[in-house]
matplotlib code that plots the C-alpha trace (Angstrom):
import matplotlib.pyplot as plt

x = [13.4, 16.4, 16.4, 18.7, 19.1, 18.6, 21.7, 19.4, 18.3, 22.2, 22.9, 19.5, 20.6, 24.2, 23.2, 21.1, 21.9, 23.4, 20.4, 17.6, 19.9, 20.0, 16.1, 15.5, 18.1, 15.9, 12.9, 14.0, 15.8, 12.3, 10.9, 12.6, 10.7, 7.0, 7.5, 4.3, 3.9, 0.2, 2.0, 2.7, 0.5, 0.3, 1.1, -1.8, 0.4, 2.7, 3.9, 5.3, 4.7, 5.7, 6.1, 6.4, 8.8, 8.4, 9.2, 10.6, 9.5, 10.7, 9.3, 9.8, 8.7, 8.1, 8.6, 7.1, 8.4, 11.6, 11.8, 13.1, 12.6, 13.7, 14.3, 13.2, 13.4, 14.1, 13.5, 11.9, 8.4, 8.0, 10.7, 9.7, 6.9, 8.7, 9.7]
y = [25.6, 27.1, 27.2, 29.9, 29.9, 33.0, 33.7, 33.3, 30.5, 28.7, 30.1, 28.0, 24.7, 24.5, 24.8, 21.5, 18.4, 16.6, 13.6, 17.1, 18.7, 15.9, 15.8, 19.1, 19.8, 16.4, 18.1, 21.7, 19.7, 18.4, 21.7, 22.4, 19.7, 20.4, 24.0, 23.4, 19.7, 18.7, 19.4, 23.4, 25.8, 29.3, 31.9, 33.7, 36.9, 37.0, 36.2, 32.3, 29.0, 26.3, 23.1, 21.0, 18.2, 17.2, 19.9, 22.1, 24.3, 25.5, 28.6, 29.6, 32.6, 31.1, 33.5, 31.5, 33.8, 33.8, 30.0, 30.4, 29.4, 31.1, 29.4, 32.4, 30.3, 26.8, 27.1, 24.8, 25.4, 27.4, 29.6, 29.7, 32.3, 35.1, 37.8]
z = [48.5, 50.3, 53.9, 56.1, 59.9, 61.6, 64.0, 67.0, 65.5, 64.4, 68.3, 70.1, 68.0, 69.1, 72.9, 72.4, 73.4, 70.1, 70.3, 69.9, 67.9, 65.1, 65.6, 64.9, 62.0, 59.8, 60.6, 59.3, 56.2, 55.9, 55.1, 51.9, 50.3, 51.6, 53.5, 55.0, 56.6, 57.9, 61.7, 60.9, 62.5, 60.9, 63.7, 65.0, 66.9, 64.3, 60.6, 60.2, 61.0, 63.6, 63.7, 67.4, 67.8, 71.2, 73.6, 71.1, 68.5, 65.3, 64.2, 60.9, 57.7, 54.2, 51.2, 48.0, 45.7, 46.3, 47.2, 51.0, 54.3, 57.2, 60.7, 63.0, 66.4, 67.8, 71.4, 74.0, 74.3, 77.4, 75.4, 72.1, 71.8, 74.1, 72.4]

ax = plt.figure().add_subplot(projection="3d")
ax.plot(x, y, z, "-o")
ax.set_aspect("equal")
plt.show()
C-alpha cells in the first residue's frame, strides 16, 4: 500500500523532536505492510483509525481499493483528537 502525509500531518512530524520523529515515521512505514496492526483502533467520532506510540497518536484513513493510506494527524495525545 501507498502511504501519503497530509500537509498537517508532514507540518506536526517536522516540529518533533528527531528521537519521536524517527519513532513515528517506522511505525507509519509499518502500515503499508499490515494497514491495520492489532494496536489500531477504528475511530468512533469520525472515519479512520489510530494507532498510540507513547504520547502520541497517528491517526490515519485507509482506502482498500485504491491501495492507500492517509496520515490525517500525528499530534500528542491531549492534541490529537481536536478538531
Amino acid at each position: 500500500m501507498k502511504i501519503y502525509l497530509s500537509s498537517k500531518a508532514d507540518k506536526q512530524l517536522s516540529k518533533l523532536p528527531v528521537k519521536m520523529h524517527d519513532l513515528l515515521i517506522n511505525k507509519i512505514e509499518t502500515l503499508s505492510k499490515n494497514p491495520f496492526p492489532s494496536q489500531s483502533k477504528k475511530l468512533t467520532n469520525r472515519k479512520g483509525y489510530r494507532i498510540r506510540m507513547g504520547e502520541y497518536r497517528i491517526l490515519y484513513s485507509v482506502e482498500i481499493k485504491y491501495k492507500e493510506i492517509t496520515i490525517l494527524s500525528v499530534a500528542h495525545r491531549r492534541e490529537a483528537y481536536r478538531n
